[in-house]
KOLTI-805462 format. One line per 10 residues: number of its first residue (from 1); their letters; for each residue z, y, x of N, C-alpha, C. Coordinates in nm, 2 decimals. Example, Ala and Ser with C-alpha at 12.3 -4.5 7.8 and 13.67 -1.06 7.14 Angstrom:
BEGIN
1	as	0.78/-0.57/1.32/0.78/-0.45/1.23/0.78/-0.33/1.32  0.71/-0.22/1.28/0.71/-0.11/1.37/0.79/0.00/1.29
# end
This chain:
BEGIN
1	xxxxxxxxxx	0.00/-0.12/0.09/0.00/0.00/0.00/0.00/0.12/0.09  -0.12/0.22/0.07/-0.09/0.33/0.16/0.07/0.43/0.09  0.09/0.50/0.23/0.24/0.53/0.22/0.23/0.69/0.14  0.09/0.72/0.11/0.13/0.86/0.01/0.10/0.85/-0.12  0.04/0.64/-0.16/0.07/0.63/-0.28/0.15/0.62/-0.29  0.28/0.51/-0.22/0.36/0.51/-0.24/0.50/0.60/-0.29  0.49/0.71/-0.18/0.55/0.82/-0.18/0.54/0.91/-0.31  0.45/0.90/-0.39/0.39/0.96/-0.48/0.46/0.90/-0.62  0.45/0.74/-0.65/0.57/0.70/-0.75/0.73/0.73/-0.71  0.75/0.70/-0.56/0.87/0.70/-0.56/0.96/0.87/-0.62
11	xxxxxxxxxx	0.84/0.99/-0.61/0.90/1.09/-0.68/0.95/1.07/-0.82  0.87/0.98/-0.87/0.86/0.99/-1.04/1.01/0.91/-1.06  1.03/0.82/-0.96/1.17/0.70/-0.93/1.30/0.80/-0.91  1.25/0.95/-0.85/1.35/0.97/-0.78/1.40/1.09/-0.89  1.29/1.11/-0.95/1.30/1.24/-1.13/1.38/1.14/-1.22  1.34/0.96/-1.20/1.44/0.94/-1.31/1.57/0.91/-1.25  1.60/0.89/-1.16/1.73/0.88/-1.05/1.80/0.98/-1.12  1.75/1.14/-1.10/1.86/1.26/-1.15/1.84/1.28/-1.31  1.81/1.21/-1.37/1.77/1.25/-1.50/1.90/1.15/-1.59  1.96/1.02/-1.54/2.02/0.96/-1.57/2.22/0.95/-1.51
21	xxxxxxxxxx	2.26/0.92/-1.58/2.40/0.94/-1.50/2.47/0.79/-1.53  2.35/0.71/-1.53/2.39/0.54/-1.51/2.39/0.47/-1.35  2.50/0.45/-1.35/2.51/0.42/-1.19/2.44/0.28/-1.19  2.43/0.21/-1.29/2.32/0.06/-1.27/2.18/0.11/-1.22  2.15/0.20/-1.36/1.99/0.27/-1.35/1.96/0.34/-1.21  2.04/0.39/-1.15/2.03/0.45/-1.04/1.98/0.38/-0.95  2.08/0.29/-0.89/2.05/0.16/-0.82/1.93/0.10/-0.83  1.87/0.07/-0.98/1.76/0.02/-1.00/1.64/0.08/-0.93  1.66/0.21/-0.95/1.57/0.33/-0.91/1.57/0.31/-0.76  1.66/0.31/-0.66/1.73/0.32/-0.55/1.61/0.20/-0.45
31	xxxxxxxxxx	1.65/0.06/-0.56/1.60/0.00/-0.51/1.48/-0.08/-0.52  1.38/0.01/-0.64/1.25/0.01/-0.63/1.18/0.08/-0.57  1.25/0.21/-0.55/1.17/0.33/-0.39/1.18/0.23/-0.30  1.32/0.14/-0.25/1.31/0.10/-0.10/1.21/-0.02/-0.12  1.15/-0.08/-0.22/1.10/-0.19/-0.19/0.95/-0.10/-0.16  0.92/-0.02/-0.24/0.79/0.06/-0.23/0.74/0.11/-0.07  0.87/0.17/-0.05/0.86/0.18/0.15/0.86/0.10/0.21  0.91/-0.02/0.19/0.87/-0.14/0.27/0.73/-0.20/0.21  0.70/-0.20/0.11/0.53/-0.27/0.14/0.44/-0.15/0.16  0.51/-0.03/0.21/0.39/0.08/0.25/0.45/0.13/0.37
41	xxxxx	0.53/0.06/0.45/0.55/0.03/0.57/0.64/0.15/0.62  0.77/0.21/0.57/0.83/0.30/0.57/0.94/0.22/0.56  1.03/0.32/0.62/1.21/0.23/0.63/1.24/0.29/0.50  1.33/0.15/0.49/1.47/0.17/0.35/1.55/0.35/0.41  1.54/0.36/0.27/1.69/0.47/0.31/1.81/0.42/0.17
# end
């Protein structure tokens, strides 16, 4: 996956990150950006 598609959902991941004040949903979010950087070749944060 190139890394400025990537980069490009993970905004939309990271608008629903602060949009929600569920600490599950967050996580979920958390940790579909980091899977997204790893198949487009960017470190976990």
């Amino acid at each position: 996956m190139d890394p400025k598609d990537a980069n490009k959902v993970i905004e939309f991941l990271k608008a629903a990150y602060g949009a929600t004040s569920s600490k599950d949903a967050q996580k979920e979010f958390n940790r579909l950006a980091n899977e997204l950087r790893m198949v487009s070749g960017q470190p976990a944060q």
